[in-house]
C-alpha positions in Angstrom: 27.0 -19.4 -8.5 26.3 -16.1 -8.1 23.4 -14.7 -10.4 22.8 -11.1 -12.0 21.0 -8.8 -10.7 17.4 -8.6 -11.7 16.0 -5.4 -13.2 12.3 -4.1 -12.7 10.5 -3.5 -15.7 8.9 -0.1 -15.0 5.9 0.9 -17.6 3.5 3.7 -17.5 -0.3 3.2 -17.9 -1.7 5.3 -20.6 -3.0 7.8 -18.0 0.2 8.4 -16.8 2.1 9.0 -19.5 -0.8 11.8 -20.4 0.6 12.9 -17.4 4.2 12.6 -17.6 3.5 14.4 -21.7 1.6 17.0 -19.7 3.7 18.2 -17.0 6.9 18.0 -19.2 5.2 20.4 -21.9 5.6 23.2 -19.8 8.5 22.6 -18.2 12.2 24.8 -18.9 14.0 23.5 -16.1 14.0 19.8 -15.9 17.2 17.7 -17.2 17.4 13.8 -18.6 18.0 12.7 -15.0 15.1 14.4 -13.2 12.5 13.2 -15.8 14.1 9.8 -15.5 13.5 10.2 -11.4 9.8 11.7 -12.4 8.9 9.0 -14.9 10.2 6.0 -12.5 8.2 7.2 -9.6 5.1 7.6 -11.7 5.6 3.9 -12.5 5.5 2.6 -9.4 8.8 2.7 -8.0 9.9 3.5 -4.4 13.3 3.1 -4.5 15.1 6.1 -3.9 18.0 6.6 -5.9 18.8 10.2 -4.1 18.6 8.5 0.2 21.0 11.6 1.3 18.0 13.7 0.5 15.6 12.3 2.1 12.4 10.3 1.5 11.1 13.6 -0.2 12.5 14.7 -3.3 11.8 18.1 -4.7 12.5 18.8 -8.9 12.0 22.1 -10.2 10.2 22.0 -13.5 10.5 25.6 -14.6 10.4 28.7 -13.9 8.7 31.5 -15.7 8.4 35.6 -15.0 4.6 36.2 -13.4 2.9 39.3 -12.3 1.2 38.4 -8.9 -1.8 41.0 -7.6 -1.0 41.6 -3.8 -4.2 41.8 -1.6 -4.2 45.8 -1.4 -4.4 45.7 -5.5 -1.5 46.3 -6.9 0.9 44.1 -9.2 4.3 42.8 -8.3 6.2 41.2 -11.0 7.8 37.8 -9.3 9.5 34.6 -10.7 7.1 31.9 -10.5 8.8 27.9 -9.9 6.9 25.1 -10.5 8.1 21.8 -8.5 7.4 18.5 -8.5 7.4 16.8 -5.2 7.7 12.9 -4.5 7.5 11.2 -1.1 9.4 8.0 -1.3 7.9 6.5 2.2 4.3 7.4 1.2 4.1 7.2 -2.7 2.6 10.6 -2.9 3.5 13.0 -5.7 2.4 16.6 -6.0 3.0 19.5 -7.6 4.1 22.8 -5.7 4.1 26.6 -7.2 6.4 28.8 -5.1 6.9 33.1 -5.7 10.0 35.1 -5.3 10.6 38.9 -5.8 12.0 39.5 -9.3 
């Protein structure tokens, strides 16, 4: 007889969900399915539900209008994006902050 398959029970430690609260708060760009993807890895789980892109996954989290001071002084306005970064084949997460020219 064949037999269902068997879910994993995912749960966040306190510490992590301080996390997960706190990188969410700020956030503007992130849907239902990336904080799902977000919250699972956090958990513990390396199974990647995304294989086509590759063992690392990139989500933008927002993206907000900065003013950036170039070296010789002066002030650019640029678009600052926040990412969060997860590496499936090493468990590593981190956070990125890329520029671009408004």
């Amino acid at each position: 007889a064949a037999s269902a398959p068997t879910t994993t029970r995912l749960s966040l430690s306190q510490k992590k969900m301080f996390e997960a609260q706190e990188l969410f708060k700020t956030s503007n760009c992130v849907g239902k399915v990336e904080k799902a993807l977000i919250l699972s890895f956090m958990a513990g789980s390396r199974e990647n539900p995304c294989p086509h892109l590759g063992d690392v996954v990139t989500i933008k989290l927002s993206e907000n209008e900065e003013e950036l001071r170039q070296q010789d002084g002066t002030v650019i306005p640029v678009i600052a994006e926040n990412h969060y970064q997860m590496n499936y084949s090493t468990g590593e997460a981190k956070q990125i902050k890329k520029y671009r020219r408004c």
